[in-house]
C-alpha positions as CSV (number, residue, x, y, z in Angstrom):
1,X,0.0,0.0,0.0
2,X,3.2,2.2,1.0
3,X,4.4,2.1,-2.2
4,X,1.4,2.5,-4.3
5,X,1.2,5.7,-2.8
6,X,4.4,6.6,-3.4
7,X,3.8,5.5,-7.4
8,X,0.4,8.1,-6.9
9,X,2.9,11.1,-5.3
10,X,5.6,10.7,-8.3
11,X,2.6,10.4,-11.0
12,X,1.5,13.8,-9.3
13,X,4.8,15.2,-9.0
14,X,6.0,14.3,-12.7
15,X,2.9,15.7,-13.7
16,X,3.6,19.2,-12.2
17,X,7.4,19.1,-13.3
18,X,5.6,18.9,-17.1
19,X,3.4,22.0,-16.8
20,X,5.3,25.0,-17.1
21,X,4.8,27.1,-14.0
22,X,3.9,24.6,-11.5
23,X,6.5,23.2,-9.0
24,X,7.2,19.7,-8.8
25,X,9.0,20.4,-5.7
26,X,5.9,22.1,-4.3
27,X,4.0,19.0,-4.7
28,X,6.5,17.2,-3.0
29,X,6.1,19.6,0.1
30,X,2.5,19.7,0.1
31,X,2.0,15.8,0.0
32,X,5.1,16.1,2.8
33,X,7.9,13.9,0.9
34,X,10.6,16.9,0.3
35,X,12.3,16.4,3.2
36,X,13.1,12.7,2.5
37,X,13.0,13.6,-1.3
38,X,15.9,15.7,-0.8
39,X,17.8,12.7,1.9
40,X,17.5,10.4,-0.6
41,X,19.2,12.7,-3.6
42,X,23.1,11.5,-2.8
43,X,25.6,9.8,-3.2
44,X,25.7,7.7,-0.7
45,X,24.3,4.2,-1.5
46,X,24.0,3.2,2.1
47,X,21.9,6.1,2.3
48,X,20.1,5.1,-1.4
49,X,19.6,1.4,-0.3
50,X,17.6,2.5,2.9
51,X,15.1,5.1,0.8
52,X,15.1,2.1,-2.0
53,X,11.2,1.6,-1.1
54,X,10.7,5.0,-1.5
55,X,13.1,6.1,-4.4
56,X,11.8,2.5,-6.9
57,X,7.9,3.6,-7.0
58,X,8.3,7.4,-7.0
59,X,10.6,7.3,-10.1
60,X,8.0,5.1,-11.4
61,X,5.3,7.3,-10.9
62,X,7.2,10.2,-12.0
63,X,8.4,8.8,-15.4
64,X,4.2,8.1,-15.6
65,X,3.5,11.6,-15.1
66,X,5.8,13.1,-17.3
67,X,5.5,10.7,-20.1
68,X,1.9,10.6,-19.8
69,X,1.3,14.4,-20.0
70,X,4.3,15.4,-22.2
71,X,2.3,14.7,-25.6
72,X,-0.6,16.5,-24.3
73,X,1.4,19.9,-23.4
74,X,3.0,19.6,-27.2
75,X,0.1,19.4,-29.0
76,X,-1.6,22.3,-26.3
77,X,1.1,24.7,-27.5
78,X,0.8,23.7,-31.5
79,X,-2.6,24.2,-31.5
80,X,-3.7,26.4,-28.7
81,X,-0.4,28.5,-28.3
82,X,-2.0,31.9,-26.7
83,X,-4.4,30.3,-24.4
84,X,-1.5,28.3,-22.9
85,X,0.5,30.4,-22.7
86,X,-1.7,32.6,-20.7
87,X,-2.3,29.9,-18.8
88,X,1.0,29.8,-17.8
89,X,0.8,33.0,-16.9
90,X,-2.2,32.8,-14.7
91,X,0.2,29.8,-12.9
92,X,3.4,32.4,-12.4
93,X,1.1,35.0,-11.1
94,X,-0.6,32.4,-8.7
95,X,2.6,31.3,-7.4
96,X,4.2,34.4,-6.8
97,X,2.7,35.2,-3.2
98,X,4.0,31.3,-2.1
99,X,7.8,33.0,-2.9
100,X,7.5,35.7,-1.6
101,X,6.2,34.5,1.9
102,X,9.2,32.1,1.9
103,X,11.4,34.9,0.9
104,X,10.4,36.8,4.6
105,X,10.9,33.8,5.8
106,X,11.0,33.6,10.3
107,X,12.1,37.5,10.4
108,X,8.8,38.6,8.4
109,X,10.3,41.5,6.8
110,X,13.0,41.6,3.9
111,X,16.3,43.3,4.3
112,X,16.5,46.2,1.8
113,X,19.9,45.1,0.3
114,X,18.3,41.5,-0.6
115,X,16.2,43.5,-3.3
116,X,19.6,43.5,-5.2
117,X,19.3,39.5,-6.1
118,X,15.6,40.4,-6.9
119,X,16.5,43.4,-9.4
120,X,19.7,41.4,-10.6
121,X,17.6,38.4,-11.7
122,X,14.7,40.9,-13.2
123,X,16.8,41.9,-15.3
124,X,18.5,39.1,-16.2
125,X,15.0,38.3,-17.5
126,X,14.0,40.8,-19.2
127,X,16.8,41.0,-20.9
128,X,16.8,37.5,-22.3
129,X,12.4,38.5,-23.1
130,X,13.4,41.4,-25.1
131,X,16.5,39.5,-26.8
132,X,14.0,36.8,-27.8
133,X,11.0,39.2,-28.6
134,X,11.2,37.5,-32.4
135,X,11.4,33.8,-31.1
136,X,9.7,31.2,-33.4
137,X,6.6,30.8,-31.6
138,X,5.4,27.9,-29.7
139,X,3.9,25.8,-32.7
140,X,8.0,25.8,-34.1
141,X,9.2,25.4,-30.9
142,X,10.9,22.3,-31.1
143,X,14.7,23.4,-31.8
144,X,16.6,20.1,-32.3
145,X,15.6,16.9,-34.1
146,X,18.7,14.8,-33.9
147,X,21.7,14.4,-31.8
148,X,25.1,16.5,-32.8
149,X,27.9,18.1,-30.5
150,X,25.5,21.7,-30.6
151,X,21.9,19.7,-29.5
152,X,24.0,17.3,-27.0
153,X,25.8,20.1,-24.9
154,X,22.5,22.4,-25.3
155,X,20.6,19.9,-24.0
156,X,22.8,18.2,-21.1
157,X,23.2,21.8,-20.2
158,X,19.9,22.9,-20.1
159,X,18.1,19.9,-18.2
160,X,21.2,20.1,-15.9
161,X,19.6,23.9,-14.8
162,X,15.8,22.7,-15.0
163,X,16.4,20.1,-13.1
164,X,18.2,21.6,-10.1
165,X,15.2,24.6,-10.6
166,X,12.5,21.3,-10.1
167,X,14.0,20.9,-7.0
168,X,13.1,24.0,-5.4
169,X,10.1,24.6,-3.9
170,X,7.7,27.2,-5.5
171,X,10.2,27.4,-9.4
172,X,9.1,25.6,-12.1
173,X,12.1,24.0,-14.2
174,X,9.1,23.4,-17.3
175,X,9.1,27.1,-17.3
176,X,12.8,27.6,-17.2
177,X,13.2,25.2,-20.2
178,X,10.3,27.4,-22.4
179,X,12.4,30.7,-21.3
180,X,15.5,29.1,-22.7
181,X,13.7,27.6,-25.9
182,X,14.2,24.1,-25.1
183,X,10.9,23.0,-24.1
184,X,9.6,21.5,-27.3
185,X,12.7,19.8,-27.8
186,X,12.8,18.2,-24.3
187,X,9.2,17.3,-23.8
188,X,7.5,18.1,-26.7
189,X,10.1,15.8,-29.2
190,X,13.0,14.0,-26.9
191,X,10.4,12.3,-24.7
192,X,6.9,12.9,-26.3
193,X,8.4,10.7,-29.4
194,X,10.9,9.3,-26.9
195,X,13.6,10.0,-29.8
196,X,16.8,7.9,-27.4
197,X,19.4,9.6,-29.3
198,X,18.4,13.1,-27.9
199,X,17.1,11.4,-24.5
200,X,20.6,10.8,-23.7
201,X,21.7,14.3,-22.8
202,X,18.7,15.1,-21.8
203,X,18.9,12.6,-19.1
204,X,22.7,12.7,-18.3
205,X,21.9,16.5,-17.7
206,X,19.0,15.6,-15.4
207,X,21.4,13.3,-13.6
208,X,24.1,15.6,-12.9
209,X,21.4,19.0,-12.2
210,X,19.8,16.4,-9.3
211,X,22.7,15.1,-7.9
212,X,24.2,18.5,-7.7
213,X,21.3,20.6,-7.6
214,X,20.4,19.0,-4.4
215,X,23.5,19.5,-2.4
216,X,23.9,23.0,-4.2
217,X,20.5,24.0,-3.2
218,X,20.5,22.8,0.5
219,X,23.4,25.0,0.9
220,X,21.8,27.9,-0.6
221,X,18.3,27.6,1.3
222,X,20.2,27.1,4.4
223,X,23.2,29.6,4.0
224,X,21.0,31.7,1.9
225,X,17.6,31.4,2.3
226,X,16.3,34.9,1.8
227,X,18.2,36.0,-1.1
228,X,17.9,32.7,-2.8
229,X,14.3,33.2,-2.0
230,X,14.5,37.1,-3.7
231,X,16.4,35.9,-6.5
232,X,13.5,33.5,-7.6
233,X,11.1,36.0,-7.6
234,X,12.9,38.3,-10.0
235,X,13.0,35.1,-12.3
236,X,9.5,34.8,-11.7
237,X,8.3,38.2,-12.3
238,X,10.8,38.7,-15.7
239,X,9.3,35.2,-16.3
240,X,5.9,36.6,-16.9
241,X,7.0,39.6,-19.7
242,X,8.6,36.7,-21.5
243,X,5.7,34.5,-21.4
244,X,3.6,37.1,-22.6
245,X,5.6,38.2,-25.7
246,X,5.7,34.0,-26.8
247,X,1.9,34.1,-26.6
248,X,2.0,36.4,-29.5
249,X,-1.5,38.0,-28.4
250,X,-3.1,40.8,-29.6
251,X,-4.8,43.1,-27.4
252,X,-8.0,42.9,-30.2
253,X,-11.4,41.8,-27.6
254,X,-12.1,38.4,-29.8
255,X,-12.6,35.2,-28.7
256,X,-8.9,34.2,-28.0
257,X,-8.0,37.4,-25.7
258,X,-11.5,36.2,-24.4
259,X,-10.5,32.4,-23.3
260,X,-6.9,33.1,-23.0
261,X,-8.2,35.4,-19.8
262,X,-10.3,33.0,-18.5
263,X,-7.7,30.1,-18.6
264,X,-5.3,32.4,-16.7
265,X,-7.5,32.9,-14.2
266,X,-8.2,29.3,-13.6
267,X,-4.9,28.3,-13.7
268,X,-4.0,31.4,-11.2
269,X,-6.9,30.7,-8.9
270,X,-5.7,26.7,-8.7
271,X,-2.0,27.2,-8.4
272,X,-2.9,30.7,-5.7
273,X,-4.9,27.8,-3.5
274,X,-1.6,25.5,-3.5
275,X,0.2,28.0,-2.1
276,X,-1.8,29.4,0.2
277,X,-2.2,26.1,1.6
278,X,1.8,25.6,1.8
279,X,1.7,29.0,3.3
280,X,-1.0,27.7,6.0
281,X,1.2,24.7,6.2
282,X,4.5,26.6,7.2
283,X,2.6,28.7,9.4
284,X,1.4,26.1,11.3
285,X,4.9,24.4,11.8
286,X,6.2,28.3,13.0
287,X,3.4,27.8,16.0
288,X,4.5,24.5,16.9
């Protein structure tokens, strides 16, 4: 029973690590695995062999999840690029609050010199949205086809930074791989038509972003954990000017400005309830 739950949390969490925007290591906090999520990414095989029970099904579920959903998202943003897009939106907007409490962290307040990671990553983003403002949009997204030295290293290196952004709580690596153009190729071609030539680097760079991702981003949450925190949330907010320019909409009231609004405020009203429950969730652990 144990570890048909388990199968259920990685279905969940694979899921949410495919949608751009949503956290898959939010889902891991709010079904309460991350701690032991996070134990279990090492190293050490004494420590691997004990989580075994709990490592075997969750990858199991997860490669469910992701495989299961990835052909859905491609076809989503060939034929419905705008309204997804906006619904990505509507899922950065909703998650934005959830960062920012975790940014205040215990002291409640945010020191005035931390705003610096914030405006640093900002612009970071925006500069990249503005840079790209003529990217082939979503329905050409896919940027590599077949394995060479360019589409290996792109891709090892690109999974390697999703993957150590799925591990944080509240950042969505999905969404990091669409600001950096390799989401189509990743989910959309690499595992959507599981093409194995590309899924090597893909998965070598998923390897190497967990392994070190974990240990990189304990010590940056623990060491860190407000302007880590800030930092995100300058992502996040650039995140949103970039998605809007890939939705290519135009402010014209017709019926796709129409449901492209309306999906963004579903997805924001969904994603704004998951964390304000985390947020419940932490505060509660504060009292005790």
């Amino acid at each position: 029973m144990e570890a048909i739950k388990y199968v259920v949390f990685g279905i969940l969490m694979g899921i949410a690590n495919v949608i751009p925007g949503v956290s898959g290591g939010t889902i891991a906090v709010i079904l309460n695995f991350y701690d032991r999520l996070m134990e279990s990414i090492t190293l050490n095989f004494k420590v691997i062999k004990r989580n075994l029970p709990f490592l075997i099904p969750l990858a199991l579920g997860l490669g469910i999840g992701i495989v299961g959903l990835s052909k859905i998202m491609s076809l989503l943003l060939i034929n419905f690029p705008t309204q997804t897009y906006f619904g990505f939106i509507g899922i950065v907007l909703g998650s934005l609050p959830l960062i920012f409490f975790k940014a205040k962290g215990k002291t409640k307040e945010i020191k005035p010199i931390n705003w610096i990671a914030f405006a640093i990553a900002l612009v970071i983003m925006l500069y990249f949205a503005f840079m790209n403002a003529d990217k082939e949009s979503a329905a050409a997204a896919i940027k590599y086809t077949s394995l060479n030295l360019e589409s290996f290293v792109v891709c090892f290196i690109g999974m390697a930074i999703a993957t150590v952004t799925m591990i944080i709580p509240g950042i969505s690596g999905s969404l990091i791989l669409i600001i950096m153009g390799l989401y189509g190729t990743v989910y959309g071609f690499a595992i959507a038509e599981f093409n194995i030539p590309l899924l090597i680097p893909c998965g070598l760079g998923g390897v190497v972003g967990l392994l070190g991702g974990a240990k990189g981003v304990r010590f940056l949450l623990d060491r860190y954990e407000q302007v880590t925190y800030m930092a995100i949330l300058g992502l996040l907010v650039g995140s949103f000017v970039q998605l809007y320019m890939l939705s290519g909409i135009e402010l014209v009231i017709n019926g796709t400005l129409i449901v492209s609004i309306i999906v963004a405020a579903i997805t924001f009203v969904i994603i704004y309830w998951f964390s304000s429950q985390e947020i419940k969730s932490d505060k509660l652990k504060e009292v005790e």
